[in-house]
C-alpha positions as CSV (number, residue, x, y, z in Angstrom):
1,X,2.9,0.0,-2.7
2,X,6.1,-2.4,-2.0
3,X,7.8,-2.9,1.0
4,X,10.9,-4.6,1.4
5,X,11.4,-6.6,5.0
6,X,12.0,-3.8,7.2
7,X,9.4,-1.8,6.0
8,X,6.6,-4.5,6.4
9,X,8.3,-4.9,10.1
10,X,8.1,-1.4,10.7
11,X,4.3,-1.2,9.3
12,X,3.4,-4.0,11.8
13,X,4.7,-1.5,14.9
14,X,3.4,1.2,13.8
15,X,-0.4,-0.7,13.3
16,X,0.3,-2.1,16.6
17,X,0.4,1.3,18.2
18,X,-2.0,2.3,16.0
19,X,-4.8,-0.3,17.2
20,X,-3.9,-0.1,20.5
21,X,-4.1,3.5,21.0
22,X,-7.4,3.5,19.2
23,X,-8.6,1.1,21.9
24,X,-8.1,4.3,24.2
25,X,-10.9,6.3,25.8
26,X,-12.3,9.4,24.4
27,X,-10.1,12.5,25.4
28,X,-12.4,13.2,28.6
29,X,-12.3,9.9,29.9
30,X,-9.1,8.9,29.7
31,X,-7.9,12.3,31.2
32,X,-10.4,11.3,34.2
33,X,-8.6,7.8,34.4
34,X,-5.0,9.7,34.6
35,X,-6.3,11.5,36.9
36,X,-7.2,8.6,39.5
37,X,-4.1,6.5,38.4
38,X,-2.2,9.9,39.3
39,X,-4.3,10.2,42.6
40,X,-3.1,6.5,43.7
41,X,0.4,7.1,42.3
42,X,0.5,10.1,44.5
43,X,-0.5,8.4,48.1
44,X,1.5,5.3,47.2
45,X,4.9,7.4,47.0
46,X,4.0,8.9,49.9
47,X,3.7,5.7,51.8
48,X,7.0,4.9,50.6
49,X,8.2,8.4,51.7
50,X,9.6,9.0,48.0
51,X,11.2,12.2,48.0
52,X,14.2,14.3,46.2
53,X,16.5,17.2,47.1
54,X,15.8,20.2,44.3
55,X,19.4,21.0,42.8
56,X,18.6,24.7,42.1
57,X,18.0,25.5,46.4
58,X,18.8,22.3,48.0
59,X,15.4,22.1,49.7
60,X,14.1,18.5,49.7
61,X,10.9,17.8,47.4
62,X,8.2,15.6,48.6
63,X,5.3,13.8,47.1
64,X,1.9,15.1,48.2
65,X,-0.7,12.9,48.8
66,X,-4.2,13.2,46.9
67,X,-5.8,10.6,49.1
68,X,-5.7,12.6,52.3
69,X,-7.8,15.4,53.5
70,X,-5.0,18.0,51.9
71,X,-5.9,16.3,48.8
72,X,-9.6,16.8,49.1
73,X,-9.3,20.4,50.2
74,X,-6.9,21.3,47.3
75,X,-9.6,20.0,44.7
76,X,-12.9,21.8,46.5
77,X,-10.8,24.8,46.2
78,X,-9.2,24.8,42.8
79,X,-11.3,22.8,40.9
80,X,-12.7,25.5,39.0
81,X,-9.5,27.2,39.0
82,X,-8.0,23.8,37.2
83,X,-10.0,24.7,34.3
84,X,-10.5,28.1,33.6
85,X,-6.8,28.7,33.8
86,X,-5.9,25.6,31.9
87,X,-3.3,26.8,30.0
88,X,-4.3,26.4,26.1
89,X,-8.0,26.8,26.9
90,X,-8.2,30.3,25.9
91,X,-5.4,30.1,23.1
92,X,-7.1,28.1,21.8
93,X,-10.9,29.3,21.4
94,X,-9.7,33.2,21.0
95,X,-7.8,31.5,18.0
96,X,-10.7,29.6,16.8
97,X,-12.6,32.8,17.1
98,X,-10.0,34.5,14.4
99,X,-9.8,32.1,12.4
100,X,-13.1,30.2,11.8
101,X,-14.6,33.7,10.7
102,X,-12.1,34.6,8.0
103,X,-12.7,31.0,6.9
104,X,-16.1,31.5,7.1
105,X,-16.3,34.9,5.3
106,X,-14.0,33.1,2.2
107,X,-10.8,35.0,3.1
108,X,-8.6,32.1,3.6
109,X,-9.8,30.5,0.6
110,X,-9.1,34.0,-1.3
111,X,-5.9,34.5,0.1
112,X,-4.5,30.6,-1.4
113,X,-6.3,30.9,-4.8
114,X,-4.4,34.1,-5.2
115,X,-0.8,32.6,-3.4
116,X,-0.5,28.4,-3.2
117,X,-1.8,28.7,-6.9
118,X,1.6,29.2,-7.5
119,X,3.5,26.8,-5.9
120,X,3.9,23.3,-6.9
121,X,2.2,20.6,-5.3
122,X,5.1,18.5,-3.7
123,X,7.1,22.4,-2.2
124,X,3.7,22.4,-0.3
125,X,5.0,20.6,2.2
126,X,8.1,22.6,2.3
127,X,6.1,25.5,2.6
128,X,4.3,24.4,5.8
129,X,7.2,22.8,7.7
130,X,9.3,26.1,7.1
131,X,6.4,28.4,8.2
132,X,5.3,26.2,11.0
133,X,9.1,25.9,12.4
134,X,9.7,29.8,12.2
135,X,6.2,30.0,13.9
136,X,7.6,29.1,17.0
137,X,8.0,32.6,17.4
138,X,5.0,32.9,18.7
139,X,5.2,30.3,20.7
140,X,2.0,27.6,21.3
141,X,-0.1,30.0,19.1
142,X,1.6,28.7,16.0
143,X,0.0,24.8,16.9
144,X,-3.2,26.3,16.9
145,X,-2.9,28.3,13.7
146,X,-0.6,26.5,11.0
147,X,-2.2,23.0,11.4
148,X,-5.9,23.9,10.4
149,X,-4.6,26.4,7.6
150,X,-2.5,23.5,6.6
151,X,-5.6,21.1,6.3
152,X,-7.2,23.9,4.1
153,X,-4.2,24.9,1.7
154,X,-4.0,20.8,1.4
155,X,-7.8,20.6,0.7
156,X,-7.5,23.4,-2.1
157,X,-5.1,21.8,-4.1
158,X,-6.6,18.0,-4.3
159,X,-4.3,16.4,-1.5
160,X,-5.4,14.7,1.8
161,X,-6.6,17.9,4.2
162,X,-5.9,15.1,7.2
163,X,-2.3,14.6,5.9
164,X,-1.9,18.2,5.5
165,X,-2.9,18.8,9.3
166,X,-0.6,16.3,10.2
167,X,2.5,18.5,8.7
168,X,1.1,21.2,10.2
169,X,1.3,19.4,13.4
170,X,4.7,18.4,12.8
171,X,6.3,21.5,11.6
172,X,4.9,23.4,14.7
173,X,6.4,21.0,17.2
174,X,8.8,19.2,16.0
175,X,11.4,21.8,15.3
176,X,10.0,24.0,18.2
177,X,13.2,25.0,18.8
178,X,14.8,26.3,16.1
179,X,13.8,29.6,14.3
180,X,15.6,32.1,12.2
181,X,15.4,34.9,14.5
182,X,15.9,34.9,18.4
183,X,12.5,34.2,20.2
184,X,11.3,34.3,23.8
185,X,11.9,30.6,24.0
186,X,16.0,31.5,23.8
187,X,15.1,34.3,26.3
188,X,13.5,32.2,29.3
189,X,15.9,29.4,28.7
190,X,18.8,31.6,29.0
191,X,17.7,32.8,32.2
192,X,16.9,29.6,33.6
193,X,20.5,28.3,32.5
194,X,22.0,32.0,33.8
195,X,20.9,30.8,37.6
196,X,22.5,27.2,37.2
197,X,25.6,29.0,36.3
198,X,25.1,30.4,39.8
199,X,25.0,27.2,41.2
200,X,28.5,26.5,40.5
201,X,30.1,29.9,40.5
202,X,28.4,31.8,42.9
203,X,25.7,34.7,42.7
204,X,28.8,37.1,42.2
205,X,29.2,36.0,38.6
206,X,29.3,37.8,35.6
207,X,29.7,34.6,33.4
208,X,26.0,34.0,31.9
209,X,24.4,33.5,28.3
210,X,22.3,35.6,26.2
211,X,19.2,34.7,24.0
212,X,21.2,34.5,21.3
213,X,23.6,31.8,22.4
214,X,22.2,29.0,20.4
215,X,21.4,31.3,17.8
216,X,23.8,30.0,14.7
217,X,22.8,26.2,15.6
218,X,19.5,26.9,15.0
219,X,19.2,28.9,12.5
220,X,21.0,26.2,10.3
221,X,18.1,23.5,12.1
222,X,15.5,25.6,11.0
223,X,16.5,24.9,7.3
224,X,17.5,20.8,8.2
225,X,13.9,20.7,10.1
226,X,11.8,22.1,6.9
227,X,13.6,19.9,4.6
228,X,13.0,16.6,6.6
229,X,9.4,17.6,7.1
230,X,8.7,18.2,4.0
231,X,10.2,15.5,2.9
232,X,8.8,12.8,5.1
233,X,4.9,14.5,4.4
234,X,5.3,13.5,0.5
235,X,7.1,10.0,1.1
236,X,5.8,8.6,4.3
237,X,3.4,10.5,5.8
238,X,0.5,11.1,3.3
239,X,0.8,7.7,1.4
240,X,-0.3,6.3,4.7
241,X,-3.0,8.5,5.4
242,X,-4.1,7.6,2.0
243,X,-6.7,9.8,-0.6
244,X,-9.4,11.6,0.8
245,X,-13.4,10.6,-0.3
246,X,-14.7,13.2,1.8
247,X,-16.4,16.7,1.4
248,X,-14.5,19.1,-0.7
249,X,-15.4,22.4,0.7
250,X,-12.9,24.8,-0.4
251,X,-11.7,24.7,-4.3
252,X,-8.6,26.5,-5.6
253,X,-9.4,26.0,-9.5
254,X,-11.9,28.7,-9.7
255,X,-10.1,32.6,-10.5
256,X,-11.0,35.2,-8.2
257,X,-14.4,37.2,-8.5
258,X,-14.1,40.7,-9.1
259,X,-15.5,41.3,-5.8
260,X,-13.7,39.0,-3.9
261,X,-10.5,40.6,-5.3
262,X,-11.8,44.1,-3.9
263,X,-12.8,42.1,-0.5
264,X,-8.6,41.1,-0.8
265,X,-7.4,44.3,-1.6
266,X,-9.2,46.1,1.2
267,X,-8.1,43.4,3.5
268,X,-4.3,43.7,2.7
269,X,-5.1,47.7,3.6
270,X,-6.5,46.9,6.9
271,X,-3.2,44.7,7.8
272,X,-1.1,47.4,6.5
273,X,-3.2,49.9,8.4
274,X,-2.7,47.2,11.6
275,X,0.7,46.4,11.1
276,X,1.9,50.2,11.1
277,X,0.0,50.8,14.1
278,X,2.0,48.2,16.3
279,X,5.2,49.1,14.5
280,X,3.8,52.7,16.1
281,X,3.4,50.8,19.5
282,X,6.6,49.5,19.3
283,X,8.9,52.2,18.2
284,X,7.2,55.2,20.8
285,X,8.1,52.2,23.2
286,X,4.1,51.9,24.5
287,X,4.5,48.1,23.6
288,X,8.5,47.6,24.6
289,X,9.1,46.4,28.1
290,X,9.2,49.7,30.3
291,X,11.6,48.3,32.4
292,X,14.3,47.5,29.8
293,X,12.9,49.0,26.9
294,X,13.0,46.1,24.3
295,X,10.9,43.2,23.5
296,X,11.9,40.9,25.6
297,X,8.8,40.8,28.3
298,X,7.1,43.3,26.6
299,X,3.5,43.7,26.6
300,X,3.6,42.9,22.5
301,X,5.1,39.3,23.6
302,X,3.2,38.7,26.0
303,X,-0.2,40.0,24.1
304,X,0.5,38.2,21.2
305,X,-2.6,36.3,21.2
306,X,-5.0,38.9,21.4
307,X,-3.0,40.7,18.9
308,X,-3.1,38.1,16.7
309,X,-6.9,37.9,17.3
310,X,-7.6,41.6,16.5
311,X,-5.9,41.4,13.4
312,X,-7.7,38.0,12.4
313,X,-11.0,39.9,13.2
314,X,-10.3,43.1,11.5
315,X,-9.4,41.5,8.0
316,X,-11.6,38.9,8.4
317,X,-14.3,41.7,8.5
318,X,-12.9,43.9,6.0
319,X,-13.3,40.9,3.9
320,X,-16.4,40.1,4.9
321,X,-18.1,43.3,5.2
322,X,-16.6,44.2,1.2
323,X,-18.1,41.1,-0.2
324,X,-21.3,41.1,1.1
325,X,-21.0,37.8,3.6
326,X,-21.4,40.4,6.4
327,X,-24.3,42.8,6.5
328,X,-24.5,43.7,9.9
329,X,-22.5,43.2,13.1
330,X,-25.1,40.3,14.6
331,X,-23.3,38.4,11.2
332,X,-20.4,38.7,13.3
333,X,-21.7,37.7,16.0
334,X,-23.2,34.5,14.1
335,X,-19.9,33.2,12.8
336,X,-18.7,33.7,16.8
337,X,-21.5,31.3,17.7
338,X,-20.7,29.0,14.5
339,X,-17.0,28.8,15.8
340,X,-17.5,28.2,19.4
341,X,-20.3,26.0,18.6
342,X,-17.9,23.1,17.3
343,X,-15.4,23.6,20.1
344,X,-18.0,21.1,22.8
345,X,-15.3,18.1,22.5
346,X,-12.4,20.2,23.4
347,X,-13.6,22.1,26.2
348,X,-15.0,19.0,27.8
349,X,-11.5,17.8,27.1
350,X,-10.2,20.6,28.9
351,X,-12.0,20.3,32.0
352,X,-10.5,16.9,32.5
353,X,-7.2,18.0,31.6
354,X,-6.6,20.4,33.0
355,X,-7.7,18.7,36.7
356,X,-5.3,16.1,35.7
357,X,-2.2,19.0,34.7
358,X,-3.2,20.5,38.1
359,X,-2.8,17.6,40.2
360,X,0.1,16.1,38.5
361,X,1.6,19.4,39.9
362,X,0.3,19.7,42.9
363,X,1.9,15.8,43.7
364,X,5.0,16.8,42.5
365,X,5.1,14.0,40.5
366,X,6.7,15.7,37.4
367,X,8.9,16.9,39.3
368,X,10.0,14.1,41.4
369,X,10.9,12.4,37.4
370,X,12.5,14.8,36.0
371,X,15.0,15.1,39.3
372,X,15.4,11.6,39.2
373,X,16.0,11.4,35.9
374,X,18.7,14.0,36.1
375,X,20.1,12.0,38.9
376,X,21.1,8.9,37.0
377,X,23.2,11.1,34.5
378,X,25.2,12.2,37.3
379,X,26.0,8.7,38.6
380,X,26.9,7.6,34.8
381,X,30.5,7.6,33.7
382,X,29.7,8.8,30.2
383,X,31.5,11.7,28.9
384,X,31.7,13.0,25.2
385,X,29.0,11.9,22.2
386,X,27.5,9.0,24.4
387,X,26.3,11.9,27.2
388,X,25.1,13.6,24.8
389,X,22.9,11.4,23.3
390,X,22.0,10.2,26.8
391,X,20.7,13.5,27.7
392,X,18.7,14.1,24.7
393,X,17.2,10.9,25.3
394,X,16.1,11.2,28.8
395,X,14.4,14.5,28.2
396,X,12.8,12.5,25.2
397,X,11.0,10.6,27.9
398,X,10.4,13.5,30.1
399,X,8.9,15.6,28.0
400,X,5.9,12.9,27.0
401,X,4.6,13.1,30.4
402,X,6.1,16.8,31.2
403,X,5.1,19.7,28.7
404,X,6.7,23.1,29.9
405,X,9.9,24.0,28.6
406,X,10.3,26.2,31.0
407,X,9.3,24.1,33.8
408,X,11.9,20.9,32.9
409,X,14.5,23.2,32.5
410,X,14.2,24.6,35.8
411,X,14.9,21.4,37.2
412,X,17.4,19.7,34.7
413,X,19.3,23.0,34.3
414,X,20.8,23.2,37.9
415,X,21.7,19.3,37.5
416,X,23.1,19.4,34.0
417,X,24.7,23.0,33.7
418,X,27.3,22.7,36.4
419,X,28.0,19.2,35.8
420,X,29.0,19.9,32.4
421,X,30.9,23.2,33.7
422,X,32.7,20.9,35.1
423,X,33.7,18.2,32.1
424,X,34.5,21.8,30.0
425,X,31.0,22.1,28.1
426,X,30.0,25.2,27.6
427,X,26.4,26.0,29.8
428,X,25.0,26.8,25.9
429,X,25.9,23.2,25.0
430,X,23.9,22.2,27.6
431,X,21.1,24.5,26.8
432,X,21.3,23.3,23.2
433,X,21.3,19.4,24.1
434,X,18.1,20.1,26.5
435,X,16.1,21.6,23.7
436,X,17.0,19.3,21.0
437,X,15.9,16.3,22.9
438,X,12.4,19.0,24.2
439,X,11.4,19.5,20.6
440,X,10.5,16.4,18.3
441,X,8.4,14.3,20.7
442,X,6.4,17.2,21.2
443,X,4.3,15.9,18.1
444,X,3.6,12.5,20.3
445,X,2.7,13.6,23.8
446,X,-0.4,11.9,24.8
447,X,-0.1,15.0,27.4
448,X,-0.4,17.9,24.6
449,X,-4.2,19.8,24.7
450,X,-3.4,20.5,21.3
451,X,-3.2,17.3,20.0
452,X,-6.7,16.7,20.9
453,X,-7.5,20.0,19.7
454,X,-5.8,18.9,16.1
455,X,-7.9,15.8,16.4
456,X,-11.4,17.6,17.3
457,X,-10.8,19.3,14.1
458,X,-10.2,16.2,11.9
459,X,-13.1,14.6,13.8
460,X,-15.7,18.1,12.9
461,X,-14.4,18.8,9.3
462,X,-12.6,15.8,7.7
463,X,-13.2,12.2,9.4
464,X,-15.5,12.1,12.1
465,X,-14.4,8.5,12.9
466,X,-10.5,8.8,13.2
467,X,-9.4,8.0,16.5
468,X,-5.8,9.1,18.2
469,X,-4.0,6.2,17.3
470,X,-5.0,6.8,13.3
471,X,-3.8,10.0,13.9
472,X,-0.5,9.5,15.5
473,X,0.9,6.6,13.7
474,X,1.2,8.2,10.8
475,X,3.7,11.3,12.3
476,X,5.6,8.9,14.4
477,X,8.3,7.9,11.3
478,X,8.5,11.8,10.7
479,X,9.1,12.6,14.6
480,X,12.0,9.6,14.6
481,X,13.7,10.6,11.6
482,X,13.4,14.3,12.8
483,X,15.1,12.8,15.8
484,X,17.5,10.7,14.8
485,X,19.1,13.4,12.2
486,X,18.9,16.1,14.3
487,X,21.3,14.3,17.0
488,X,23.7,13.5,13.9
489,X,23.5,16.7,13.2
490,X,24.3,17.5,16.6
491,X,26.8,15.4,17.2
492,X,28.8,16.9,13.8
493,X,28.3,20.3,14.9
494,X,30.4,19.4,17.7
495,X,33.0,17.5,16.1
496,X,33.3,19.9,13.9
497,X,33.8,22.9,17.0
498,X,31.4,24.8,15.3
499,X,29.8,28.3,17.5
500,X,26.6,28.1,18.7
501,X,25.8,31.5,18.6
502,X,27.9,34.9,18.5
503,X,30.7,34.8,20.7
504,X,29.5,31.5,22.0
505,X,31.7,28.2,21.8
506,X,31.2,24.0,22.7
507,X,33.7,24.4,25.2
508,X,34.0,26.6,28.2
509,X,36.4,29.9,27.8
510,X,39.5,30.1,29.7
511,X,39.9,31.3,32.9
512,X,36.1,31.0,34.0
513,X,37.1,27.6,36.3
């Protein structure tokens, strides 16, 4: 391959951060190290009496001290706690559960000889990056589902399973935000945002957003985000990750057998079958919010993952159980233990993570960043394009060390909603400028359990000696790109004075100040 100058410049960074972020730890261990670097961090701010007032209720924030006898007590108590409510610990292994037994039974492999057959090799991609960024829906399930599929759809049609992990990777972070239809993402934000307007206004308000205020912006993203994706997986992305020598364990040239188009058939029954008994759910209201009677907080939400789990298991065995793989339920039981059995890495990974996610809380650390980052906006004299872009890059920062949407928003929102009132920004500009600059770097946190759970599965099924820095070189031109164009694009919707969503403008209505 040629390179001109700045290509052979930009190959040297990325080797550099390549190498040196090989030269990290295993998962566990450098989790443990964060974790005492975090427990020093913690009773050196406190020495210094560090400390913030919280915008949203003006009570002053303080960093706890790990080193103390507080500190000890806390991790006696919740230790255990730390772990088994680690947030993507279950996620992930009831997912694993679903899907490593339809893999195992051949209904995956089924499923793309008689679909991505179809489809040429380079709309792949394109395929991927639009289903992952629409996955969103379902929130962090879809970065446990749509990378590993994507390894195996890659696999089956002679391309690099590793690169095609890596766009599903992408496609489920990077344009996290954006989605064709309204999701509870635009819900939680929108309350969040709903009490800074509070802040400014008073609790007697009845100025506030909807979910659907950034609705039109990124329903038109979803479209820019699958395009770029796609894009940078055929041109960048794979040529770097180079041709895969390993195993080929799932082949898309061979036709259907009779039997496993029987074992298809009677699994598309059982989703029907599935499906209409949740649209059942839904419609008699059983699985709408009681309180409101929609989705929105519903049990179906919020039991998304098990219902996605059920129906994984229920075709899986349909499949299974018509082909022959499955004679008996302790075959079930077997591809359970098969599953779980390959999952060691990650839930050792967890352990350690999740003391280090729980301490990082209990310090107030995050916290204590994100205030302080808000802080310096305030004192800046910016005002137009260049506070835009400096917003969406400070949360760029923040959200490599701090995950939760939710949880940034909380604190940026009662900084950056009012002061925006203020400069005649709509509070859905606001929202809309916080989530582009929450959504790209995703892919790159050094923070995210799933990344490690992406790379446990290169490491079991596809190169058992590619290390974190091999992994995330390759995504990091894809995630600035992504970044890049998506603040253009930004940036024009505003010049233009394009709506955000229905009935939802970039500038504040009349009369509300």
């Amino acid at each position: 391959m040629k390179y001109n100058k700045h290509e052979k410049f930009c190959d040297r960074i990325l080797k550099v951060i390549e190498n040196g972020c090989n030269k990290l730890p295993t998962p566990f261990t450098m989790f443990i190290e964060l974790f005492l670097i975090t427990a020093v961090l913690s009773a050196i701010c406190f020495h210094f009496n560090v400390k913030v007032i919280n915008p949203a209720n003006q009570e002053e924030i303080v960093v706890n001290n790990f080193l103390s006898r507080n500190g000890l007590t806390w991790l006696l108590e919740e230790m255990t706690t730390n772990f088994s409510h680690f947030a993507s610990l279950g996620l992930v292994l009831c997912m694993t559960l679903g899907i490593s037994l339809c893999e195992q039974v051949g209904l995956i492999e089924s499923i793309l000889k008689s679909s991505v057959n179809n489809i040429p090799k380079l709309l792949i991609p394109y395929v991927i990056a639009f289903l992952g960024t629409c996955g969103n829906i379902a929130s962090d399930t879809c970065m446990v589902i749509i990378p590993p599929l994507s390894a195996v759809i890659f696999l089956g049609v002679g391309r690099n399973p590793v690169a095609g992990l890596m766009c599903g990777w992408l496609a489920s972070n990077c344009g996290y935000s954006a989605n064709l239809m309204v999701s509870g993402t635009d819900s939680l934000l929108a309350g969040i945002t709903n009490t800074s307007i509070k802040i400014l206004l008073g609790n007697d308000t009845t100025f506030a957003i909807d979910s659907a205020s950034n609705w039109y912006f990124m329903f038109a993203s979803t479209f820019l985000i699958t395009l770029l994706i796609g894009w940078c997986t055929n041109h960048l992305l794979e040529p770097r990750v180079g041709e895969y020598h390993g195993e080929k364990s799932v082949s898309l040239d061979k036709p259907l057998t009779a039997l496993q188009r029987k074992g298809l058939k009677n699994a598309r029954v059982t989703l029907f079958v599935y499906i209409i008994i949740l649209l059942i759910g839904i419609v008699s209201g059983v699985l709408k919010n009681p309180e409101t009677n929609s989705l929105i907080g519903s049990p179906f939400l919020k039991g998304l993952i098990p219902i996605i789990l059920f129906m994984f298991i229920l075709c899986g065995c349909s499949y299974g159980f018509t082909t022959g793989y499955l004679k008996t339920e302790k075959d079930v039981s077997k591809c359970f233990t098969k599953a779980m059995s390959s999952m060691g890495s990650f839930i050792a990974f967890c352990f350690a993570a999740g003391q280090f996610t729980a301490l990082f809380n209990w310090t107030n650390l995050g916290t204590v960043l994100a205030i302080k980052g808000a802080d310096f906006l305030t004192e800046t004299n910016f005002n137009g394009p260049p506070l835009f872009v400096a917003i969406i890059l400070i949360i760029v920062i923040v959200n490599l060390f701090m995950g939760s949407a939710s949880a940034k928003w909380t604190v940026f929102g009662p900084v950056l909603v009012p002061m925006l009132m203020l400069l005649d920004y709509h509070p859905a500009w606001t929202q809309l400028l916080y989530r582009i600059g929450d959504s790209p770097s995703n892919a790159l946190s050094p923070l995210s359990p799933f990344l490690f759970m992406c790379l446990s599965v290169v490491n079991e099924k596809y190169d058992k000696d590619m290390k974190l820095g091999s992994f995330l070189a390759p995504c990091i031109p894809t995630v600035v790109l992504v970044q890049i164009v998506w603040i253009i694009f930004t940036l024009l919707w505003y010049w233009l004075n394009l709506p955000l969503g229905p009935g939802c403008s970039i500038h504040m209505p009349q009369g509300i100040l």
